[in-house]
N, C-alpha and C positions, 0 to 999 in steps of 0.2 A: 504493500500500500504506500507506502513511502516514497518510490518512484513515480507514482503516478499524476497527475497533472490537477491544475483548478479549476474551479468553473466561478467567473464572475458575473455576477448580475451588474450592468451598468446603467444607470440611468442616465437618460440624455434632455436634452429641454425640451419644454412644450411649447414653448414659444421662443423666448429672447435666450440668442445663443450664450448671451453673456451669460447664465444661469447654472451652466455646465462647470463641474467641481474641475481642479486641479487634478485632482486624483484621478478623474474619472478619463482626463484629457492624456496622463499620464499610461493610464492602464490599457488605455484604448491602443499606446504607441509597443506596450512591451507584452501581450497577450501574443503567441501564435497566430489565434484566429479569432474573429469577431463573427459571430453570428446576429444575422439581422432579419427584421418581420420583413423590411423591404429593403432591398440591396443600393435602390438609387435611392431612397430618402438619406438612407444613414451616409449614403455614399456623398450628399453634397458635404456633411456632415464632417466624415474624414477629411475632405477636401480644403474645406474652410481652415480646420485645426491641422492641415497638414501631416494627418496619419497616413498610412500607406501600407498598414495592417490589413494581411489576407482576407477575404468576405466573401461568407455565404450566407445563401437563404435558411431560414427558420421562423416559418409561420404557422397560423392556426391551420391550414390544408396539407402540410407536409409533414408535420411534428411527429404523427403518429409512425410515421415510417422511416424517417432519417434518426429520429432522437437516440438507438442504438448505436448507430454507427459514430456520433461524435463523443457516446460514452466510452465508445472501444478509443476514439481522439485522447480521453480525458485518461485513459489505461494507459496509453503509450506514452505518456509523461507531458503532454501537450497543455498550454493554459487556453483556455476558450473565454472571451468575454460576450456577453449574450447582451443585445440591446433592443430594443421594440424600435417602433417611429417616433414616439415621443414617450417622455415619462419613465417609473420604475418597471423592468422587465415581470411578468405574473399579476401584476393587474391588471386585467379584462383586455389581455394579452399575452401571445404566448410566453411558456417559462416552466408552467407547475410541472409540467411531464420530464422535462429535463432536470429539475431539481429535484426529484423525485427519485429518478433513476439513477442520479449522481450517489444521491446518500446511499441509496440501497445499494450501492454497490462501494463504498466506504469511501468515496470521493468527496475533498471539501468542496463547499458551497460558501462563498462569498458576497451577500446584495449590501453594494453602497448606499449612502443615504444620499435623497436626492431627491430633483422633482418629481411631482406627481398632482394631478390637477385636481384631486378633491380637496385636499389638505387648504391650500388656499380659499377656496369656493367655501369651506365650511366656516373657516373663520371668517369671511366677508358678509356671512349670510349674517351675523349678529345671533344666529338660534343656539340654545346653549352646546358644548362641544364638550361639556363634561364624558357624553354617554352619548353615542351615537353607533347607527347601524347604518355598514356599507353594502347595496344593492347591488349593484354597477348597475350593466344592461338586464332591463326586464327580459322576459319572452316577447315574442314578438306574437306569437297566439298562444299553445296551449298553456295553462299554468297563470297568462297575465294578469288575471280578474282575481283569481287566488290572491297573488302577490299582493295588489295592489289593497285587497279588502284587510291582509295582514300588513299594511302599510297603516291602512285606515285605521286601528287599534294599537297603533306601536307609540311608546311614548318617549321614546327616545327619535332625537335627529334622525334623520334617514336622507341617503346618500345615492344619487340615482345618475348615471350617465345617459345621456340621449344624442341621438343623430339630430339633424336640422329637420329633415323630414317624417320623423316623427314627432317632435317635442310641442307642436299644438294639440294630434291625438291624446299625447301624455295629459298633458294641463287638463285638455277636457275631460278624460278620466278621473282624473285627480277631482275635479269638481262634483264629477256624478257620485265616484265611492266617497268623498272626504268631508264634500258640501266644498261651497265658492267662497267662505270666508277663511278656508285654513290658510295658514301661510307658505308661502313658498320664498324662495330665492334661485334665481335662476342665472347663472354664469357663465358667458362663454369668451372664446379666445383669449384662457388666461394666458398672461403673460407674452400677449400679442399686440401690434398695433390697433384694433380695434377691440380691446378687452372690455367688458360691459358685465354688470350684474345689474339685475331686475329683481326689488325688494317688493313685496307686496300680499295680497289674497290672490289665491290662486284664479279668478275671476280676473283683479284686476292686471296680473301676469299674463293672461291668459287676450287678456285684449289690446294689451302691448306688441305682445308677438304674431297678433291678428294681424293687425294696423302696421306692423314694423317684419317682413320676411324672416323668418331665423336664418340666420347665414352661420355657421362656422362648426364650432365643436359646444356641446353644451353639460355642463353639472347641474342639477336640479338638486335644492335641499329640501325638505320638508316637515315643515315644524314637527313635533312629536304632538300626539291627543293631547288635551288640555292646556299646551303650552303655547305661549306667546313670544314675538321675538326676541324677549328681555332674557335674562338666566336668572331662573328662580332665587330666591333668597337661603342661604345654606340652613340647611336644619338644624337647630340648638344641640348642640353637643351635650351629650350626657358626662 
């Protein structure tokens, strides 16, 4: 085991390049091989930072049948840095299967700390962040009406990613299961030139994004049942 190689999870920015750790710029230069969800995103990416580190694909459609072959990579003593298109590698992105297979097979596992587009979105929403539940992407049909009615009941933050071309269906949703005066927060292109959150009732979110196209990438937060945008007052310590 000793001989055998690392797997790094890197995180890369979601928006402004500047965002990108030293380390990560670093890692990126002295890994054997970088694995990537897309080979020309990450690739303007190297280019910019001037890496020149080997690059393959690894995405959500390939994962299932390439992810041995770069663990036999990780066997032969080789370091793999694994990066998505943006953000930390295994959030609602590929990673879990490679990190999975790394361990079970006594290979370390290394994720830097880094961006990642809820973390921001949740603290901009003002809703408390003591206690909170991550969604990412609902279903797209079976299962969604479930989720969403266990949304409707959750009293903690809840943490939702959505596409441009869903996240009006979303909103409407969110109105029929939740009622039009919960609150939401809705955030997109963090960390981008046009970065925007929409604070409000989900009614009044809801006619913002009627009135205004969703364009970009989006976080939706959503208050928790009986909670308002405030953070409740701490309970009297015994």
């Amino acid at each position: 085991m000793a001989n055998y190689g690392k797997l790094y999870l890197i995180p890369t920015p979601i928006g402004n390049l500047e965002d990108i750790t030293l380390r990560a710029i670093r890692l990126l230069k002295e890994v054997d091989l970088i694995l990537a969800e897309d080979t020309r995103t990450s690739g303007q990416l190297l280019k910019h930072f001037e890496i020149s580190t080997k690059i393959q694909s690894f995405h959500l459609h390939n994962e299932h049948h390439v992810t041995q072959r770069f663990i036999d990579v990780l066997k032969q003593g080789q370091t793999i840095g694994l990066v998505s298109d943006a953000g930390t590698p295994g959030i609602s992105d590929p990673g879990f299967l490679l990190v999975r297979a790394a361990l079970l097979e006594g290979i370390e596992v290394d994720c830097l700390p880094g961006a990642t587009a809820f973390v921001p979105a949740l603290v901009n929403s003002g809703f408390p962040t003591d206690r909170f539940v991550f969604e990412g992407f609902l279903p797209h049909k079976k299962g969604r009406q479930t989720r969403l009615l266990q949304i409707e009941q959750e009293t903690r933050t809840t943490i939702l990613y959505e596409s441009p071309h869903r996240l009006l269906k979303l909103l409407q949703q969110c109105i029929e299961c939740m009622g039009e005066d919960r609150k939401v927060s809705v955030s997109r292109e963090i960390s981008k030139k046009f970065e925007e959150t929409i604070r409000g009732t989900a009614k009044e979110v809801f006619a913002h994004f009627t009135a205004q196209a969703p364009k970009g990438e989006f976080v939706v937060i959503i208050s928790g049942k009986g909670k308002d945008s405030k953070s409740e007052d701490n309970e009297d310590e015994s």
